[in-house]
N, C-alpha and C positions, 0 to 999 in steps of 0.2 A: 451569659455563661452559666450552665448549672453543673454543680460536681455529678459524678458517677455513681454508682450503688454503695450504700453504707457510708458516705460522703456527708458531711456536716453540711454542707453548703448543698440543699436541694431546693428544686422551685418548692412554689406554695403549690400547696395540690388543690386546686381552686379550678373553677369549670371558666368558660372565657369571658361567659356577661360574669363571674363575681370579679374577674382581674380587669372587666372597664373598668374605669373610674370609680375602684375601689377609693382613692383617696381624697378625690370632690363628693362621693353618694357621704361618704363616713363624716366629712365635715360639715356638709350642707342639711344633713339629718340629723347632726347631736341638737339639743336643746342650746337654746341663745343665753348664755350667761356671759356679764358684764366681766371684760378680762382689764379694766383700769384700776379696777383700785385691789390693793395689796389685799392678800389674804393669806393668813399662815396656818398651812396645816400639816398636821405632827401625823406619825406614824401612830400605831397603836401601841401603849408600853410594852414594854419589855420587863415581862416578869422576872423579878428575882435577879437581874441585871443579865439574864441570859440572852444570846443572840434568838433571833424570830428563826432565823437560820442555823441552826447548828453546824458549827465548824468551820464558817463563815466569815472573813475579818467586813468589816463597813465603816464607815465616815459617815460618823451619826448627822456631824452636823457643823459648818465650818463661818466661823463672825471673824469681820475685816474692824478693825478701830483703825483710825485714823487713812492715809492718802487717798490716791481715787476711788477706791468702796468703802471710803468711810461708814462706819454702822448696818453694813452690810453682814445680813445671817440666811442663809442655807441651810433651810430643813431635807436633809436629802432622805427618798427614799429607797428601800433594801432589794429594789430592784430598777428600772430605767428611769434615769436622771438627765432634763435636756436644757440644757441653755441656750436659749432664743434673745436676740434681738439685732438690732442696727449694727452696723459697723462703728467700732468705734466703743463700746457702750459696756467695756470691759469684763466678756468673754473668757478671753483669753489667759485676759490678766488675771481671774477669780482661779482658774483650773491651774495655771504656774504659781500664784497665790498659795495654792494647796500642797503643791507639788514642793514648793520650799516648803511648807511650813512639815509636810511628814520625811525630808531631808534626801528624797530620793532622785537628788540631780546624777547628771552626769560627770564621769570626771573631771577632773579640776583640769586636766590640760585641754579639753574638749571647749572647742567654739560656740556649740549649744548650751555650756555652762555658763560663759561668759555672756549670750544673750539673753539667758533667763535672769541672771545675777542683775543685769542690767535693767528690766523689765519690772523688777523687784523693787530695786532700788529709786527707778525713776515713780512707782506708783503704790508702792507702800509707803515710804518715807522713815521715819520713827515710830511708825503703825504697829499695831500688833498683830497675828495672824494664831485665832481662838480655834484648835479643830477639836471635837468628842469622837473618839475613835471606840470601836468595839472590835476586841481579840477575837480570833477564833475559836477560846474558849468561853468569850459569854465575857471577858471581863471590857468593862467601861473606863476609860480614860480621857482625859483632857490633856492636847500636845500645844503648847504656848512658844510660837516663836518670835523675835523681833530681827530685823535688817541685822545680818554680818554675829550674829552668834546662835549658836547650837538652840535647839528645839530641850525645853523642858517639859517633861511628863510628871503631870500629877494625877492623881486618882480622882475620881469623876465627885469626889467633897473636895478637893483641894488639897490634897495632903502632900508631901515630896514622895519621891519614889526613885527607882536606884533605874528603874527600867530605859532601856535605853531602842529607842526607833531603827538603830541597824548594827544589832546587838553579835557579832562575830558572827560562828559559827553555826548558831541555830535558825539562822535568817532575819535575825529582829524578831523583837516583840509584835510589830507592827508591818505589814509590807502594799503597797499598791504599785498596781502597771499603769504609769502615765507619759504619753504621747503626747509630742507637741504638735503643734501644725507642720506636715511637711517630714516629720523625723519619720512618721512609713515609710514613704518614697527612700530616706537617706538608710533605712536597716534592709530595705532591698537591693543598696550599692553597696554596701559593708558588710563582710564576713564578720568582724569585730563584734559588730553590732546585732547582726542576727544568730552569736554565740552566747549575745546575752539575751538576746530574747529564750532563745532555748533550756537558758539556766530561769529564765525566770520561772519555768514551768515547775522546779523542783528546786526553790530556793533554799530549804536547810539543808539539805543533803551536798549543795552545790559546797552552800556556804562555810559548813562543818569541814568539807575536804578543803575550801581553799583558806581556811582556818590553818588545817594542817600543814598544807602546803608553806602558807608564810611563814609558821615559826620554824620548821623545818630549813626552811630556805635559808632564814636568819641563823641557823645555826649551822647551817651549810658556810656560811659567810665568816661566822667565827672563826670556824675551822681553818678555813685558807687564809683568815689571820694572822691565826697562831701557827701554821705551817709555812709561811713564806719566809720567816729571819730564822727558819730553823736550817732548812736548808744552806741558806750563806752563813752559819755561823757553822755548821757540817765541814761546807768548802774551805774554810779557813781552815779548822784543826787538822781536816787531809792536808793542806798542804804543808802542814807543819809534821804533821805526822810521818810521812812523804820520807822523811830523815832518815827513819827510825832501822829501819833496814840496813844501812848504810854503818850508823853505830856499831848493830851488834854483827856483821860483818867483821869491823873492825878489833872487836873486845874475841870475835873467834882468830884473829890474825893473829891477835897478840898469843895465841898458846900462853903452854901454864906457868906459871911464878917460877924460877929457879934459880939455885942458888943456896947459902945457908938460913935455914928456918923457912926453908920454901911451902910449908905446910903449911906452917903457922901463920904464915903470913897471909896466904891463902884464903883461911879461915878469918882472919881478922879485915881482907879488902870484902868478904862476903858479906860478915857481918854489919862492914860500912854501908853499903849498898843498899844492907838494912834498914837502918836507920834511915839513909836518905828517903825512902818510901813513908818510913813512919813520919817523918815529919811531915811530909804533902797529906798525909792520911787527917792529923792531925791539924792544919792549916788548912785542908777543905772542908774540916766538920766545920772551923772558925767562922771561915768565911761565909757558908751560909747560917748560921746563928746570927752572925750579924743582918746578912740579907734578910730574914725572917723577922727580926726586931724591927728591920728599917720600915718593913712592910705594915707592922701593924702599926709602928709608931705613926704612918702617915694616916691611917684609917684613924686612933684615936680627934674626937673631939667632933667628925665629920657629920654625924647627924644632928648635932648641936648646932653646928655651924649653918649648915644648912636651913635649921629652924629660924635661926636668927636672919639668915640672907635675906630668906620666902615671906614671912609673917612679919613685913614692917609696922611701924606704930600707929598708920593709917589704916589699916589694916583693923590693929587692935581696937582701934576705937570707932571703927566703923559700925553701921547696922548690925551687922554678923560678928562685932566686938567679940561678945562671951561665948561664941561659936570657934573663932577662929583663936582665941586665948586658950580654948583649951585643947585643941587641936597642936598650938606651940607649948603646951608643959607636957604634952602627951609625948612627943617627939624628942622633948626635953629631958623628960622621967627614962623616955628610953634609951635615950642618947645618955645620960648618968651611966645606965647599968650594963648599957657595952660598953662603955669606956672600963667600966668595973674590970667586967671580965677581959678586957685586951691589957688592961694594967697587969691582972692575975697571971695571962699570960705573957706577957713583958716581964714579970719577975720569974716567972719558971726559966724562961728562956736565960733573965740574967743567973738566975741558980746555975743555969747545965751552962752558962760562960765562965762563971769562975769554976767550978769543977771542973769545964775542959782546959781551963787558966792552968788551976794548981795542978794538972793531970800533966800540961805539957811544961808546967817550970819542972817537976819532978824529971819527966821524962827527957828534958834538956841537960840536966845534970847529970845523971843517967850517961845521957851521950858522950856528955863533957869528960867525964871519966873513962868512955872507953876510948872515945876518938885519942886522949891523952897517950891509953896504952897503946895503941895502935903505932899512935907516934914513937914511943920506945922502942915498940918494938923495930921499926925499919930504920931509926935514924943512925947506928950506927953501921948500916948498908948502903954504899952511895947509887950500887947495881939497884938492892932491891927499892930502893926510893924512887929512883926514875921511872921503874916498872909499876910500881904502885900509883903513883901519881900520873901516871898517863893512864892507866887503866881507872883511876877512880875517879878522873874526868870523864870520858866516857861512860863508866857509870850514871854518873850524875848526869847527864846528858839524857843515857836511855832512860833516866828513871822520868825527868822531867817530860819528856815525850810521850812513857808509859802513862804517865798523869793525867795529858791529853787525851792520850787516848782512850781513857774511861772516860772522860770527861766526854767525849765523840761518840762512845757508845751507847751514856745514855741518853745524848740526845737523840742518837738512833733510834733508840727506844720509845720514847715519845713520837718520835716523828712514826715511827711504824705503827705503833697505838692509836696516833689520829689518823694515818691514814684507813686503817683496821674502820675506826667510829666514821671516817666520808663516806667508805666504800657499804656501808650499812646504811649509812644516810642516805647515800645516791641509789642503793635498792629500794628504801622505802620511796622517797620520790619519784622513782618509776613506776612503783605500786599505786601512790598515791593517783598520778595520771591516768594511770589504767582505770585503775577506782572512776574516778569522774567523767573518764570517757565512754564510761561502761553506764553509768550513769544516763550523761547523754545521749548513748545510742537509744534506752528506753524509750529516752523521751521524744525522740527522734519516731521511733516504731509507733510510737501514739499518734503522732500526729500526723503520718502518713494513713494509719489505720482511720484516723477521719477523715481525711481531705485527699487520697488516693480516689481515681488516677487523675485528677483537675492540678491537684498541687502534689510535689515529690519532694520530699527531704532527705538527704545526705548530707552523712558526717567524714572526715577524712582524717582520723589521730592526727596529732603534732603535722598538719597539713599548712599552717600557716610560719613561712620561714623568716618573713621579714625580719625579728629581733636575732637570729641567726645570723642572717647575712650582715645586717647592721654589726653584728661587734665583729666579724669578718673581717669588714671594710674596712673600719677602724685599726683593726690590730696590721693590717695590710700597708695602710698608708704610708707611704715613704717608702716602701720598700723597691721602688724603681718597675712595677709592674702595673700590669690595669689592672687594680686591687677591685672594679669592681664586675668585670669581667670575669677574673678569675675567684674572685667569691661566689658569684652568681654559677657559676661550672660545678665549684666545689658545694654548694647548697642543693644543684640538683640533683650530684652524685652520691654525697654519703653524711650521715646525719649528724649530729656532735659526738658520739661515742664511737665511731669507726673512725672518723675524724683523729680524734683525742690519740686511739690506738696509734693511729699512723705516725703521730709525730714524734708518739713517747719510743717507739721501735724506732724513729726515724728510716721511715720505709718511701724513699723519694721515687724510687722506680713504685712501687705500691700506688701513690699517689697521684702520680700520673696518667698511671693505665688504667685507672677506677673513674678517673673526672674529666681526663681528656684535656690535660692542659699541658705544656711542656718539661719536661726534666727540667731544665735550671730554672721557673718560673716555680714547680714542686718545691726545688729543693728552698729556693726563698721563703717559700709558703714553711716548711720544717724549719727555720732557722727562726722564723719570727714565733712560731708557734709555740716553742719549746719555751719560753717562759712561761713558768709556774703559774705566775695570776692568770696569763690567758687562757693557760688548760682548766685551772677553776672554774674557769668563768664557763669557758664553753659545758664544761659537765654538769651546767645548775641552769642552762640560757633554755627560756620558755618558748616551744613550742606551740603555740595555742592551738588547740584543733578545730580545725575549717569548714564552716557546714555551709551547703549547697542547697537551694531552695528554686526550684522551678517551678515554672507552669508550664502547660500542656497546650501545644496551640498546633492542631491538627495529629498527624501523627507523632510529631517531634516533643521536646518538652526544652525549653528557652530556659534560662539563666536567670535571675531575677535583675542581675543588675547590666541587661541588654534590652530588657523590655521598654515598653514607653509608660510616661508617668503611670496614665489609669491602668495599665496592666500592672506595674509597679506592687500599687496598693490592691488592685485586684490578687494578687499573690501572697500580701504581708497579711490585708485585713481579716481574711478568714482564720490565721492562724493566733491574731492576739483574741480572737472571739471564741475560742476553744474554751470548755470550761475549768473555771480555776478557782479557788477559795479566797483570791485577794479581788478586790475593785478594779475595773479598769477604767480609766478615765481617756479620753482621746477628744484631741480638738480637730476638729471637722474632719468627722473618719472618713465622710463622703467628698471629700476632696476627688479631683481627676479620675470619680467612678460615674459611670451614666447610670440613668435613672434604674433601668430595668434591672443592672446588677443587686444595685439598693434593695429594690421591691423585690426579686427575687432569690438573693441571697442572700443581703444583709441582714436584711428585717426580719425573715423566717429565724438567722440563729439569734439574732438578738431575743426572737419572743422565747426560743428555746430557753437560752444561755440567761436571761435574768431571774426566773426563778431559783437559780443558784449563786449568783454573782451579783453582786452591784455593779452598775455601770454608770459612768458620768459621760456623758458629750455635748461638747459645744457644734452646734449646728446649723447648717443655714438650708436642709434641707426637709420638706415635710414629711417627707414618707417615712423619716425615722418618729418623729413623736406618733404619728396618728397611725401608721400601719402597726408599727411597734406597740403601740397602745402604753405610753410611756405611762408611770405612774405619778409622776411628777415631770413638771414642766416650768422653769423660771424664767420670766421677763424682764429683760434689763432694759434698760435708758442709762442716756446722759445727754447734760447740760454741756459737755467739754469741760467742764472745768470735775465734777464728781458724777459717777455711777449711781443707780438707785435701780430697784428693784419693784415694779409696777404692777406685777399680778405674781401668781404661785398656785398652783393648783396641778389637776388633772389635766388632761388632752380637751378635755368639756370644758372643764372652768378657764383654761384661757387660746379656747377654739377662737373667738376675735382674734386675738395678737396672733397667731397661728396666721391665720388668715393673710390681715397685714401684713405682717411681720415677711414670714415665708414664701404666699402668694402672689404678693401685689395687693393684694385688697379683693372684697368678694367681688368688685365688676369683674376684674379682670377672670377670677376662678370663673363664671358664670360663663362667661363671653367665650373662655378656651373649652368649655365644656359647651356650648353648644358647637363652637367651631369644630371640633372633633364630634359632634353626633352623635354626644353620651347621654 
């Protein structure tokens, strides 16, 4: 297969005697040098700590202590790196070796996680895993990790440092693409996975927006926290509210006071009514002063508290003793001086309670003298008593409802103010998307702009519905319908925001005629939907967007994940070969490809693509080191029981193991070269 014009992937432009037995003339001609005994050779320095590459990250150099590569060190070089030897003679293990130790697994619920983790565990041990990494900007580090805890960075003398290997937003300090055996094949049947290959091409950018995205989210997630007991605490005071109408109703039935002193009296049930306001006025300031004490009373002592939890006495006295002693007075000094200040504020608060104390004895006595006259004035009326005291029950009634009902309104208010801050949220999160897809598509156009028309990429926004449909199903279940039939209808029909619409208008004829599912199967779908959490949920549920990666096989262009293995990786490998400022690492990229792909495609970008990239591969094929003209080549053994390292050089310096190793041994190279005629 060779790509099309302007196509990364072309043959070698070579006449036909230099493509015979290009790869027997090249090994049978270099000079004989002894590839058994070890030899270790280093790159040239790097002046001033800068990269030989500018811009460039590399894995200067990677030492195994302890399990099967016990005292195992890899000098790699800033361009092709090959590992050759036996089966068995841990390959494998050195490139996943690497691959823990700069912390770039796969997710934690992923099955390739757990067989790397396992790989690790059964052949590092309590080992350590020593890598010298070089930034893109020239700086030198050393990444120290052991079995089951995080990767420590120190600076290339050993000092601590804060830098951290996959560091938010900006894509890490540090980043490498590494492939395991077999995981090409598996990012040519997974959309998921060839979403992240696509992001790898433009890791800070990716990383920055999906930075954003999480806290965002998170704060998305607040929000429907503090929104949900708002609402049922709404429903109650409507229903109490609900009265209210009814009351003054009743207070307009009664008509006006009459009788003798019918004014006066008038004036004196108004003035009640008064009062009863004033005291709820009064008794709501109370009660939140209290609520506000109670709050900070619970905060005081908490950072204290806390210091003393975290920082036990083993702790104290441990290696990092006077490290972590003053880590606890530091938390301790501070935890004093908020306590200070919530004291400060604990006596304001008690100041403005007795003020509001003496404000409402005053204002109680106050009352106490009028409701007195009040009482003088009707008690010698037994008409206007009756009329009074029916009427200023009712009062008291509307006024306590009125109480409510502020009380209803501001929660309204809050509830409309967060809803105001989602509906700003849920814009930027559709921005944010857009952002990253927009993003995508670039990277998408690149790398069709190389590997057009052999290979085609497409992207499909929010084209991946599964976590959609999934909390569908779920919210469906029980509902006496095939929840996942009619999820599956309504996933093809309308996306979670027309969705969302439909259920908040409760539009059941709407619903039906858009997804093709029936009226009373609709209207179940609206009854179950109309809870609050699952409308959240739906307005924040990730769509991930879907990219499409073909090859081109005659006129038509095939799916990647229809193809057969070697076409699989015939479709994946050209694209992680693209150029890129991080390393790629890959174990037997030549997996289920036939030779002439190799020799004419791989190998061509590999010679391209290494003077800007480092690349590592485990190999068991020759045309990658020697056509490739690798710069470095390491020879492993093992005893079964530990790995060791037998030669290290050039393509020259261990042409024997080459030989061996990869050929069968020189008869056999000699025998297939005259049997073909070369």
């Amino acid at each position: 297969m060779t790509a099309g014009t302007g196509g990364r992937f072309e043959a070698i432009n070579s006449t036909d005697e230099e493509m015979k037995g290009s790869l027997m003339t090249r090994l049978l001609t270099r000079p004989t040098t002894p590839s058994v005994k070890p030899s270790v050779i280093t790159d040239v320095p790097v002046v001033a700590g800068m990269s030989a590459v500018a811009g460039v990250q590399r894995v200067q150099s990677v030492q195994i202590t302890g399990g099967f590569l016990d005292g195992m060190r890899l000098d790699l070089s800033t361009g092709l790196n090959c590992l050759i030897g036996a089966r068995g003679t841990g390959k494998t293990t050195m490139l996943e070796l690497i691959r823990y130790g700069l912390d770039v697994l796969p997710p934690i619920t992923n099955a390739e996680r757990q067989r790397i983790e396992a790989l690790v565990e059964a052949n590092l041990g309590d080992g350590t895993i020593e890598l010298t990494i070089e930034t893109r900007e020239g700086l030198i580090y050393r990444v120290l990790r052991t079995r089951r805890e995080a990767p420590v960075v120190v600076s290339a003398e050993g000092t601590a440092t804060e830098i951290s290997l996959r560091a938010g937003g900006d894509g890490g300090a540090f980043r490498a693409d590494i492939y395991s055996q077999n995981e090409i094949e598996r990012i040519a049947d997974q959309s998921l996975s060839q979403l992240s290959l696509i992001d790898n091409f433009e890791p800070a950018q990716i990383g920055q927006i999906t930075s954003e995205l999480r806290t965002l989210t998170s704060r998305l997630a607040t929000n429907a926290t503090t929104l949900l007991p708002l609402q049922e605490q709404i429903d109650v005071l409507n229903g109490e509210i609900a009265g209210l109408p009814i009351i003054v109703d009743k207070l307009q039935a009664l008509g006006p006071i009459t009788g003798q002193n019918a004014e006066a009296v008038t004036k004196a049930q108004q003035a009640k009514s008064l009062r009863q306001r004033e005291t709820h006025a009064v008794e709501g300031l109370w009660q939140f002063l209290c609520e506000y004490d109670q709050q900070l009373n619970d905060l005081q002592g908490q950072v204290s508290s806390h210091a003393t939890q975290w920082l036990i006495r083993d702790l104290l006295d441990g290696t990092n003793g006077p490290v972590m002693t003053r880590v606890k007075q530091r938390f301790l000094d501070g935890g004093t001086e908020l306590d200070e200040l919530l004291r400060q504020a604990r006596s304001t608060l008690s100041h403005m309670q007795t003020e509001l104390g003496e404000e409402g004895t005053a204002l109680q006595a106050i009352h106490g003298e009028q409701e007195a006259a009040y009482q003088e004035l009707i008690k010698h009326d037994s008409a206007l008593r009756g009329q009074a005291t029916e009427r200023a029950n009712l009062e008291r009634t509307k006024n306590d409802l009125l109480a409510k009902q502020r009380q209803r309104d501001a929660l309204q208010e809050k509830q409309t103010n967060l809803q105001r801050e989602r509906s700003q949220m849920l814009q930027k999160l559709s921005e944010l998307r857009d952002r990253r897809c927009t993003v995508r598509d670039a990277i998408v156009e690149r790398i069709n702009h190389a590997l057009m028309p052999t290979i085609r990429v497409s992207l499909v926004q929010a084209g991946h519905m599964g976590l959609y449909r999934d909390l569908l199903e779920n919210a469906l279940r029980g509902s006496r319908i095939k929840q996942g039939v009619v999820a599956q209808r309504i996933v093809e029909h309308t996306n979670p925001d027309e969705l969302v619409q439909l259920v908040r208008n409760g539009d059941v004829d709407a619903l039906a005629e858009c997804t093709g599912i029936n009226t009373d199967q609709a209207r179940k779908v609206v009854d179950v939907l109309q809870q609050a959490e699952i409308l959240y949920a739906l307005e924040t549920v990730e769509l991930p967007d879907r990219p499409r990666i073909e090859l081109r096989d005659g006129e038509t262009y095939k799916d990647s994940a229809v193809l057969s293995k070697g076409q699989k990786c015939t479709t994946i490998l050209p694209i992680l070969l693209l150029e890129s400022d991080t390393p790629l690492l890959v174990d037997q990229p030549e997996d289920n490809l036939d030779n002439r792909f190799v020799c004419e495609s791989v190998v061509e970008s590999i010679r391209k693509v290494k003077t800007r990239r480092q690349l590592v591969f485990v190999t068991h094929n020759p045309n990658i080191p020697v056509l490739a003209d690798a710069e470095r080549v390491f020879v492993l053994e093992s005893d079964g029981a530990h790995a060791r390292k037998i030669a290290e050089g050039d393509v020259d310096t261990c042409r024997d193991a080459i030989v061996n190793l990869l050929e069968g041994g020189e008869q056999a190279f000699k025998r297939r070269q005259e049997r073909y005629a070369y």
